[in-house]
LOVO-852406 format. One record per residue (C-alpha): residue in one letter; x, y, z. Coordinates in nm, 4 decimals, decimal comma. Example, Ala and Ser with C-alpha at 12.3 -4.5 7.8 and 13.67 -1.06 7.14 Angstrom:
% residues 2
+---------+----------+----------+----------+
: residuo :        X :        Y :        Z :
+---------+----------+----------+----------+
:       A :   1,2300 :  -0,4500 :   0,7800 :
:       S :   1,3670 :  -0,1060 :   0,7140 :
+---------+----------+----------+----------+
This chain:
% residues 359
+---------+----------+----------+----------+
: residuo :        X :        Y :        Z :
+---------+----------+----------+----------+
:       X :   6,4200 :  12,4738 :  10,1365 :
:       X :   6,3368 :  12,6159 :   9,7797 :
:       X :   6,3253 :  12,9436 :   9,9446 :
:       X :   6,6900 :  12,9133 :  10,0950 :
:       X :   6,8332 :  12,7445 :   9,7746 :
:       X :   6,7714 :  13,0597 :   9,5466 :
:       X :   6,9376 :  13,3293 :   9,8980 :
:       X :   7,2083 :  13,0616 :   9,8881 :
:       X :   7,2840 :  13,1459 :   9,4985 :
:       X :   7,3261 :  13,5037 :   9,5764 :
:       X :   7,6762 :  13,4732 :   9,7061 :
:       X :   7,7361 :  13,1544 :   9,4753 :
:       X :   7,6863 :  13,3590 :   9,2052 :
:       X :   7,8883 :  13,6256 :   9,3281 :
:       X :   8,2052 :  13,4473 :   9,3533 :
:       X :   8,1718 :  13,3459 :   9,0015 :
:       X :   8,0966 :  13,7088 :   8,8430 :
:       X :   8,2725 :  14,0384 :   8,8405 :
:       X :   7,9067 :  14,2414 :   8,7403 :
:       X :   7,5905 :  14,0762 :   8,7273 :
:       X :   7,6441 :  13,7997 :   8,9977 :
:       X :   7,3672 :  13,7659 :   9,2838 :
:       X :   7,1709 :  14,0016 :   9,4511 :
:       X :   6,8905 :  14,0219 :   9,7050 :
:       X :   6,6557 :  14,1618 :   9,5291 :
:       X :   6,3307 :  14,0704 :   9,3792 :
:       X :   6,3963 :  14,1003 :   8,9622 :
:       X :   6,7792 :  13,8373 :   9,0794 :
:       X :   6,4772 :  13,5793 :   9,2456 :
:       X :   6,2319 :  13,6380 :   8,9464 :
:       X :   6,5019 :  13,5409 :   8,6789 :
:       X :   6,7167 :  13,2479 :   8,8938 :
:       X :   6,3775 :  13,0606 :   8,9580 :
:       X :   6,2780 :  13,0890 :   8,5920 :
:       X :   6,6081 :  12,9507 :   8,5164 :
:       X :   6,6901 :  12,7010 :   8,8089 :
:       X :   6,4373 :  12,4379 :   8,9259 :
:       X :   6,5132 :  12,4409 :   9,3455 :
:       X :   6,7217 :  12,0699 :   9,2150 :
:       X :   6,9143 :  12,2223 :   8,9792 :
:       X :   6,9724 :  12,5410 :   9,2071 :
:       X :   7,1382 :  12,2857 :   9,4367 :
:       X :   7,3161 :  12,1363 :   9,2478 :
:       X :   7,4398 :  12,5060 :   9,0871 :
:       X :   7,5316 :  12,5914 :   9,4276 :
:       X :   7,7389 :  12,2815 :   9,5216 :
:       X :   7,9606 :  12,3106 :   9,1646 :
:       X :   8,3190 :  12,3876 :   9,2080 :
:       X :   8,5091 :  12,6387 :   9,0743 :
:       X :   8,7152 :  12,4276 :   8,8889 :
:       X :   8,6019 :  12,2007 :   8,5922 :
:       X :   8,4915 :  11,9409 :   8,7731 :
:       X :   8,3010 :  11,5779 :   8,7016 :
:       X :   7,9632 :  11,3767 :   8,8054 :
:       X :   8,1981 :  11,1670 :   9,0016 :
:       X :   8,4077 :  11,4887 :   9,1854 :
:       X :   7,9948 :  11,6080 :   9,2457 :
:       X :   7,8415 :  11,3276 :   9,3735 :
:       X :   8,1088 :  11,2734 :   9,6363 :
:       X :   8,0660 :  11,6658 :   9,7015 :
:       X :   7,7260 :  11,6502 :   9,7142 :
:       X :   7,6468 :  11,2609 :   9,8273 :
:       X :   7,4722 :  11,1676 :   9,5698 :
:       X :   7,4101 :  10,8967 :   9,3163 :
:       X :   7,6826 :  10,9465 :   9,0351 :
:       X :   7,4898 :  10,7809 :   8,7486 :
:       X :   7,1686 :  11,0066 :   8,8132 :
:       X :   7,3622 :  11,3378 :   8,8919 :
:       X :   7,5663 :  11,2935 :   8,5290 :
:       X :   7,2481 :  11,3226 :   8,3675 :
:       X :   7,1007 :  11,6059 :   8,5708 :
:       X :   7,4331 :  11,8035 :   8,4728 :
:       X :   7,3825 :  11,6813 :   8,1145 :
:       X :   7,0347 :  11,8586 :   8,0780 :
:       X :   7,1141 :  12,1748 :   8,3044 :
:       X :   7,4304 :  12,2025 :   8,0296 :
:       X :   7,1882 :  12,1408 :   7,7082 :
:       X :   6,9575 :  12,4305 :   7,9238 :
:       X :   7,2666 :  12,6618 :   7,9336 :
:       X :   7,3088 :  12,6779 :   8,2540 :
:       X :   7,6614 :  12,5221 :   8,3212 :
:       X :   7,9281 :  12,3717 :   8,0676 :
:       X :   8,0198 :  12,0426 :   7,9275 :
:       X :   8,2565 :  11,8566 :   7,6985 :
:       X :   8,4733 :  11,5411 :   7,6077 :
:       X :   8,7955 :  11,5029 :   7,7385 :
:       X :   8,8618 :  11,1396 :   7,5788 :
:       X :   8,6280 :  10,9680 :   7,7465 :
:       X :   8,5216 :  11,1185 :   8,0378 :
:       X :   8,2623 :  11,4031 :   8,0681 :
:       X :   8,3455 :  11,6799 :   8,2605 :
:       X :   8,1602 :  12,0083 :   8,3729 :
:       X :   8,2188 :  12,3522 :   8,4557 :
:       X :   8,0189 :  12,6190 :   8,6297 :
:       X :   7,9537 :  12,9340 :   8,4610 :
:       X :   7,8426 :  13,2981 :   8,6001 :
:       X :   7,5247 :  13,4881 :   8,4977 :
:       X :   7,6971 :  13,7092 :   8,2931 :
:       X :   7,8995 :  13,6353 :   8,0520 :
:       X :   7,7785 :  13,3173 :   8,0720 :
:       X :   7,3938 :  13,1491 :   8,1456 :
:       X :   7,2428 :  13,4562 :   8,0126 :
:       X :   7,3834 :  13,4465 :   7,6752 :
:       X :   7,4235 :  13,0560 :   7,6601 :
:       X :   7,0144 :  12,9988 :   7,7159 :
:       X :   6,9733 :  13,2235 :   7,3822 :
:       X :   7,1849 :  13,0353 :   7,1407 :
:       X :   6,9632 :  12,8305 :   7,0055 :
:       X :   6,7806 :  13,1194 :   6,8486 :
:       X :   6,4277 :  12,9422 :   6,9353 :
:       X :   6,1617 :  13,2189 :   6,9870 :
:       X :   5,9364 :  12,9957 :   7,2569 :
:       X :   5,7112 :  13,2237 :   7,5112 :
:       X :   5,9460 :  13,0850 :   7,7821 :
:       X :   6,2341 :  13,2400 :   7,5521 :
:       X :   6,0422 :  13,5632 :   7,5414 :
:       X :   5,9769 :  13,5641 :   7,9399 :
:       X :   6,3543 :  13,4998 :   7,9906 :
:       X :   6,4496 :  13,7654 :   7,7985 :
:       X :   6,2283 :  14,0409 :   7,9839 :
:       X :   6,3392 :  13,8935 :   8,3261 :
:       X :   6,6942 :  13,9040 :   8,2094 :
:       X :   6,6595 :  14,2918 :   8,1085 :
:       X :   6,4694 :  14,3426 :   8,4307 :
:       X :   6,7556 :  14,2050 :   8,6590 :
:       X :   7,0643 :  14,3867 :   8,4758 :
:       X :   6,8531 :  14,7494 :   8,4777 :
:       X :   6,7806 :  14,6519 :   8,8268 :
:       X :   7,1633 :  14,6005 :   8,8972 :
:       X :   7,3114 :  14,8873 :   8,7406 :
:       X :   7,0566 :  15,1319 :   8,8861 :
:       X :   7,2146 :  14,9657 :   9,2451 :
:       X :   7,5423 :  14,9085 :   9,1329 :
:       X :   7,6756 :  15,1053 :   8,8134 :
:       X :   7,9200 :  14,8960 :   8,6026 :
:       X :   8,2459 :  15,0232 :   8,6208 :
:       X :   8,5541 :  14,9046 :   8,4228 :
:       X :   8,8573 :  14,9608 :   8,5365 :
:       X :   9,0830 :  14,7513 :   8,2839 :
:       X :   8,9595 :  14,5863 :   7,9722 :
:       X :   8,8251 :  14,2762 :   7,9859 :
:       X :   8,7469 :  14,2788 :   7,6076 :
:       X :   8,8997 :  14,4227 :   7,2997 :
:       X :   8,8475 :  14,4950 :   6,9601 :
:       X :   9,0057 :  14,3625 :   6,6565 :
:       X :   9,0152 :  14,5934 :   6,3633 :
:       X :   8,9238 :  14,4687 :   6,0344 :
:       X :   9,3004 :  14,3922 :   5,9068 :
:       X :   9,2227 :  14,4945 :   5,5198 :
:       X :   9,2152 :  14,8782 :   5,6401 :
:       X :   9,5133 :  14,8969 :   5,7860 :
:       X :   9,8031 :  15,1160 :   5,6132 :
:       X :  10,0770 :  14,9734 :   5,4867 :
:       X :  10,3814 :  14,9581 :   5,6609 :
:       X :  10,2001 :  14,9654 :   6,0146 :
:       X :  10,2874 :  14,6283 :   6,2285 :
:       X :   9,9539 :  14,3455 :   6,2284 :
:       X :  10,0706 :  14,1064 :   6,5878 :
:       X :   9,8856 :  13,7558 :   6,5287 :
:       X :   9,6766 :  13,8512 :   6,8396 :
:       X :   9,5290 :  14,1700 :   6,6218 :
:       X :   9,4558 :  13,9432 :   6,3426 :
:       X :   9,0516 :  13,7331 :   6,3229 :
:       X :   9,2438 :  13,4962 :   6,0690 :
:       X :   9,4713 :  13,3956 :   6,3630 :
:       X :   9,1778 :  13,2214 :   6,5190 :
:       X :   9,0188 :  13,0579 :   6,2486 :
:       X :   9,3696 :  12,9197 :   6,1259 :
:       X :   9,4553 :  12,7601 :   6,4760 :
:       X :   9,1373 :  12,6003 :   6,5084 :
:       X :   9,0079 :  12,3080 :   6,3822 :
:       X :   8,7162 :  12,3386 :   6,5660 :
:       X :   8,5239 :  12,6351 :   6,4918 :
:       X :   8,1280 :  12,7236 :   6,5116 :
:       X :   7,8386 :  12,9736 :   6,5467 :
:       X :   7,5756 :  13,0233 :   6,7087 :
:       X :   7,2871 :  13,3023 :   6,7192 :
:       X :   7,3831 :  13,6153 :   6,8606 :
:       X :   7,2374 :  13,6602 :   7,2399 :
:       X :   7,2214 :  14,0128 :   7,2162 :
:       X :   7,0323 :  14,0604 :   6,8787 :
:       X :   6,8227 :  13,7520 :   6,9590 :
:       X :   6,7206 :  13,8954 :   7,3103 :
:       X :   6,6252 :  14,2070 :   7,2002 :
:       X :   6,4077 :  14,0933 :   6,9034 :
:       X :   6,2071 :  13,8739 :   7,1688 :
:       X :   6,1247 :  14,1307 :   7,3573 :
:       X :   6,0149 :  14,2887 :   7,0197 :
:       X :   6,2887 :  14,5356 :   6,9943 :
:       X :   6,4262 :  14,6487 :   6,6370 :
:       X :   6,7116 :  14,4352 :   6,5301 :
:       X :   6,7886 :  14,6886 :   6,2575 :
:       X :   6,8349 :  14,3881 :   5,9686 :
:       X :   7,1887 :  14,2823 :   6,1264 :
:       X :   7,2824 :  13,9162 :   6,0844 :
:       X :   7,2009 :  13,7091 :   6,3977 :
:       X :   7,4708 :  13,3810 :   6,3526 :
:       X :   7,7655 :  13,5859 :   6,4253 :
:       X :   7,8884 :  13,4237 :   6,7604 :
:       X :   8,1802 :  13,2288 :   6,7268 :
:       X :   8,3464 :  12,9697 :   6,9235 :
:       X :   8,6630 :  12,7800 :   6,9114 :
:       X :   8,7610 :  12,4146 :   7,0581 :
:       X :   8,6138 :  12,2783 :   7,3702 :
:       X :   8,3873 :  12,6087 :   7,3747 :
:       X :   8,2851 :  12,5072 :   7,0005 :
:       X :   8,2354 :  12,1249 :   7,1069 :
:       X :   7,9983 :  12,2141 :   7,3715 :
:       X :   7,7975 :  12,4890 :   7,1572 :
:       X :   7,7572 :  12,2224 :   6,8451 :
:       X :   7,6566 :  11,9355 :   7,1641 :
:       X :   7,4644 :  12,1541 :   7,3213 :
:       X :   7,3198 :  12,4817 :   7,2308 :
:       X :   7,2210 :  12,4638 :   6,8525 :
:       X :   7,5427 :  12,5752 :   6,6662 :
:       X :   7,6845 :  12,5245 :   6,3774 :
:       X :   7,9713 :  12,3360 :   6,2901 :
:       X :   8,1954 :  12,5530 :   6,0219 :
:       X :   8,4846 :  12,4931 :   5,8232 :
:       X :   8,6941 :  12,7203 :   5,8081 :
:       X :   8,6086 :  12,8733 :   5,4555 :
:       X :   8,2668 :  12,8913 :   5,5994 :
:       X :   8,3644 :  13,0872 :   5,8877 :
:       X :   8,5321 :  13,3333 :   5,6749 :
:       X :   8,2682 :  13,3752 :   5,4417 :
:       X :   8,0234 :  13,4417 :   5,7947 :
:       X :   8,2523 :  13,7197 :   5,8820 :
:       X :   8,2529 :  13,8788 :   5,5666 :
:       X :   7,9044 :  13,9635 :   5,6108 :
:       X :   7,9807 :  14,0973 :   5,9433 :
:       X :   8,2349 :  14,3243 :   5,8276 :
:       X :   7,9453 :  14,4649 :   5,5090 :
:       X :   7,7182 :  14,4830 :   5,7797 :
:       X :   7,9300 :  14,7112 :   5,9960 :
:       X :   7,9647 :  14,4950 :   6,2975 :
:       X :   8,2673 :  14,5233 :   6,5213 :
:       X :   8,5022 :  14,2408 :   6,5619 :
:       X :   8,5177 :  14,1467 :   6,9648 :
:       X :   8,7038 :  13,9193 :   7,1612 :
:       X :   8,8709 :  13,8184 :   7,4946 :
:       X :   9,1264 :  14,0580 :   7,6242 :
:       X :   9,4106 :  13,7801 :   7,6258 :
:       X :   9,7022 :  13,7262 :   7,3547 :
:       X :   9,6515 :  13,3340 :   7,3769 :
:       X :   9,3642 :  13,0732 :   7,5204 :
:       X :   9,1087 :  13,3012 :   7,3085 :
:       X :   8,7834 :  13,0970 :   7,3058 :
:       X :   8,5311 :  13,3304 :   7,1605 :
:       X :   8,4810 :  13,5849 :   6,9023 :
:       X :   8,1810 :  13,8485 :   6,8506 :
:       X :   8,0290 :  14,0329 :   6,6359 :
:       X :   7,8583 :  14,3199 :   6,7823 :
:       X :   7,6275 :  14,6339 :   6,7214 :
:       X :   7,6146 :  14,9312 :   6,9491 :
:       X :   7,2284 :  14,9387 :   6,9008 :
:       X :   7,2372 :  14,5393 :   7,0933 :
:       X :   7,5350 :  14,4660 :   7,2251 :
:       X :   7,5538 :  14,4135 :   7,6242 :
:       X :   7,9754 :  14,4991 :   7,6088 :
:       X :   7,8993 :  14,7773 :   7,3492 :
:       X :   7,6511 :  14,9720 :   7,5712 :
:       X :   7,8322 :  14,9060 :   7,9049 :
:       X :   8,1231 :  15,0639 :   7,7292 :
:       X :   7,9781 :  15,3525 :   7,6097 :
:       X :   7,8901 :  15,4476 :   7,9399 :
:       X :   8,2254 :  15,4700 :   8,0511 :
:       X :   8,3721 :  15,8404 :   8,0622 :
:       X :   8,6485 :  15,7714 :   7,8219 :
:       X :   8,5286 :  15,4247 :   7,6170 :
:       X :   8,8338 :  15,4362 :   7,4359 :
:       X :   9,0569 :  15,3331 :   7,7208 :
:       X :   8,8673 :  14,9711 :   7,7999 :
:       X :   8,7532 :  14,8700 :   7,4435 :
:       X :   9,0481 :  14,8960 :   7,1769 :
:       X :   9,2146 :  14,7757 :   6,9438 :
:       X :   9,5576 :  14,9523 :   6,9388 :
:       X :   9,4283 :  15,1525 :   6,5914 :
:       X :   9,3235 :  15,4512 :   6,4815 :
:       X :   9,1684 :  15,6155 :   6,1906 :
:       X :   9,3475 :  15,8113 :   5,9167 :
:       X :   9,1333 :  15,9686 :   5,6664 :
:       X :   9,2911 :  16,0949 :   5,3497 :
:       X :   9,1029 :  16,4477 :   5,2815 :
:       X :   9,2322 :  16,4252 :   4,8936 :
:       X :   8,9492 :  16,0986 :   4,8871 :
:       X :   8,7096 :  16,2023 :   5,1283 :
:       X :   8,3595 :  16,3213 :   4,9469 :
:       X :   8,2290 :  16,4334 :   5,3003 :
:       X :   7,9523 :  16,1987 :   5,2326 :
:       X :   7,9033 :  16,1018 :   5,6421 :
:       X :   7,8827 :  15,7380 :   5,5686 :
:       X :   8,1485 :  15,6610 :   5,8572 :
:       X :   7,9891 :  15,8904 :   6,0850 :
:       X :   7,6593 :  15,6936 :   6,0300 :
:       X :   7,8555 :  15,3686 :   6,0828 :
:       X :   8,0830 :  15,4350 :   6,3723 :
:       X :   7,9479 :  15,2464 :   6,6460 :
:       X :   8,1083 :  15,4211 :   6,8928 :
:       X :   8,0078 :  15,7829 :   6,7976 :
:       X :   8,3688 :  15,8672 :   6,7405 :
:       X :   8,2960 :  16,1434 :   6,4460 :
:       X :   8,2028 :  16,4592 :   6,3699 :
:       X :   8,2190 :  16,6766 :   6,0349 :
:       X :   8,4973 :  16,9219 :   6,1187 :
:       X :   8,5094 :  17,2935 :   5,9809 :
:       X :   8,6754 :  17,1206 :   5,6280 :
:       X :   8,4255 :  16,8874 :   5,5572 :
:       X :   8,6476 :  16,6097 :   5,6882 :
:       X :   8,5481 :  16,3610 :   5,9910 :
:       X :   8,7307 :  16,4600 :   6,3317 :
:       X :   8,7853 :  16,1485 :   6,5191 :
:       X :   8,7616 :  16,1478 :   6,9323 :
:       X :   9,0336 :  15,9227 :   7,0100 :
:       X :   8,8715 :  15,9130 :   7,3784 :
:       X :   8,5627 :  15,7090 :   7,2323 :
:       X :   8,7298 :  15,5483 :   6,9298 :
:       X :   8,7334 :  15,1736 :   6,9582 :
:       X :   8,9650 :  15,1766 :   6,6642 :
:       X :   8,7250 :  14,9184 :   6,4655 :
:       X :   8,7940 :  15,0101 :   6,1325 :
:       X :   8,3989 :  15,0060 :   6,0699 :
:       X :   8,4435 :  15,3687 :   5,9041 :
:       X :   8,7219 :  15,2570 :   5,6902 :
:       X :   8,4875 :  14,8767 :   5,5927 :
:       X :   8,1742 :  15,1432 :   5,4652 :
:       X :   8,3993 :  15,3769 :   5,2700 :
:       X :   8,3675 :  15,3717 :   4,9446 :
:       X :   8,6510 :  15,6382 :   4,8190 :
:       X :   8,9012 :  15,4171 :   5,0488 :
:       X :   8,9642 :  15,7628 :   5,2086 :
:       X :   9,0353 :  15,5384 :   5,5146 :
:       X :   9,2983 :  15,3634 :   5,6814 :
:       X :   9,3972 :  15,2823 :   5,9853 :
:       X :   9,7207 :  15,3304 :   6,1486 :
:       X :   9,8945 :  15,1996 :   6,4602 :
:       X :   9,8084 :  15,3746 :   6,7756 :
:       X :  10,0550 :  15,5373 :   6,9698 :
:       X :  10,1411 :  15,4371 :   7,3293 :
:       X :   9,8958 :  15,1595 :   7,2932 :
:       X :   9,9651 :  14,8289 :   7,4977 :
:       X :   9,9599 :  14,4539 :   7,3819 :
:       X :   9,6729 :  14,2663 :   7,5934 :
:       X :   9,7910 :  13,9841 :   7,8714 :
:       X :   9,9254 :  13,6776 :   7,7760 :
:       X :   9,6548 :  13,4641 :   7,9089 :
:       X :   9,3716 :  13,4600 :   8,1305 :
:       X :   9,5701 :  13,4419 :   8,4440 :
:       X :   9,7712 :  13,7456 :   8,3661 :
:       X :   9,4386 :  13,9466 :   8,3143 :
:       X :   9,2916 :  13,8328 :   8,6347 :
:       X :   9,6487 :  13,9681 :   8,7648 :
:       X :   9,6095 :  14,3223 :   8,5833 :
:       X :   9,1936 :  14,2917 :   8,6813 :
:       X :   9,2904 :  14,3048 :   9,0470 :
:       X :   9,5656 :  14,5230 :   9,0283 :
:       X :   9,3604 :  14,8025 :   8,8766 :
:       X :   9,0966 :  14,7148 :   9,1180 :
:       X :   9,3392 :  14,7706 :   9,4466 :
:       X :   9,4719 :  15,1108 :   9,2745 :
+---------+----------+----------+----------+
């Protein structure tokens, strides 16, 4: 039976995942059982879709309500499904590998040996993946949003494009540690001195990473003051490719950063990981010091033949890192031509996801 309960997770997890969902291989049965006792495997398998609660489970699974509320309650304090208040009843959602369990179990930023055999089994099962089954993007799931205080004057800043928008419509906002850096540095990996509480959350998400997985509670001053030490440290503002319903924003490196790398393995990053900007650089300021070719995380610059950064707009995530580490202000950014708004909500980028998929 515990055999059959991880094979059955395979396709479980498939449904739930675009990338990274099950596999039959040995590094997917290495990581699920180190995750997943065979019970809470089960009762993985048997979750709907849907957000769902202990009593829509039990009758699912035949079970005892009372005892399967708590089970859910410590597989979500484990991160390995989701949980919060909706007055008073408890409800539950499943969540893939990837985004998902795989970040969630780091959040705590606890450095346990457990923690540190996670993290190599995690590494082990995505190089395992890709080597089988390259990620591909074929429409942006994620986009960038540029740091607002670069942009030039007279260029148009939609809510969507702005990280204040977020913190302003939310009363409840936290942070947690940052999966990528945090994985990495357990497997003894250089975290290059980056900030690791950079991962923020907004309502429900928020309630169930304060309940659940160690974060932190912010106002909103706080929150502002945390992402003003993102933007010194040169990290690139990330969220959900969705005008509304965002839940989550990032903070991410290209040294770390799961999104980051998979992106920069794309032929033309540019085109799934944007922000709708572009750099200008004033040549009058510039001092051709190379400070925003030493910070551009997507390896957009070069020196030119007049001492004066060339950008390729093909790898340009349109950030505004360069613009953040430059001193002269020789930098601004400036709306990008032909570039489209993101869907409305998640519904109309699962439409656009399969779309892009069928082409």
């Amino acid at each position: 039976m515990d055999e059959q309960v991880y094979k059955d997770m395979i396709e479980v997890m498939n449904k739930r995942s675009i990338a990274y969902g099950g596999m039959d291989i040995p590094e997917f049965y290495q990581v699920v059982r180190a995750l997943f006792s065979p019970e809470e495997a089960e009762i993985n398998n048997a979750m709907p879709q849907n957000t769902f609660s202990a009593a829509d489970l039990a009758e699912i699974m035949g079970r005892d309500e009372a005892e399967l509320a708590g089970k859910l309650k410590q597989m979500a304090d484990k991160g390995l499904c989701s949980t919060y208040l909706k007055g008073d009843l408890r409800l539950f959602r499943s969540v893939p590998l990837l985004p998902g369990i795989f970040e969630f179990v780091f959040m705590r930023g606890t450095t346990t040996d457990r923690d540190k055999e996670l993290a190599h089994y995690i590494k082990a099962y995505k190089d395992a993946w890709e080597a089988k089954s390259p990620v591909v993007i074929p429409f942006p799931l994620q986009r960038v949003i540029t740091v607002n205080e670069t942009v030039a004057t007279g260029n148009q800043i939609h809510t969507y494009d702005q990280f204040k928008t977020y913190i302003e419509q939310n009363d409840e906002i936290a942070v947690a540690t940052c999966y990528c850096r945090h994985a990495d540095l357990l497997r003894g990996e250089d975290t290059h001195g980056l900030p690791m509480q950079t991962c923020f959350t907004f309502a429900r998400t928020a309630q169930y990473q304060v309940e659940c997985l160690g974060g932190k509670k912010l106002t909103k001053q706080e929150a502002y003051e945390i992402l003003e030490t993102c933007k010194d440290a040169g990290l690139v503002h990330m969220t959900h490719n969705t005008a509304e319903g965002v839940n989550y924003l990032c903070n991410c490196d290209r040294w770390h950063c799961h999104s980051i790398k998979t992106v920069l393995k794309q032929p033309k990053p540019a085109a799934v990981f944007n922000s709708g900007f572009e750099p200008q650089f004033n040549l009058d300021r510039c001092t051709a010091c190379e400070i925003c070719l030493d910070r551009c995380p997507a390896v957009a610059l070069v020196m030119g033949e007049e001492d004066a950064p060339v950008v390729d707009l093909d790898r340009c995530f349109g950030c505004g890192v360069c613009a953040t580490g430059c001193d002269d202000e020789a930098v601004t950014m400036l709306t990008k031509s032909g570039h489209k708004p993101p869907p409305k909500d998640n519904k109309e980028l699962m439409y656009a996801m399969s779309a892009s998929f069928s082409n």
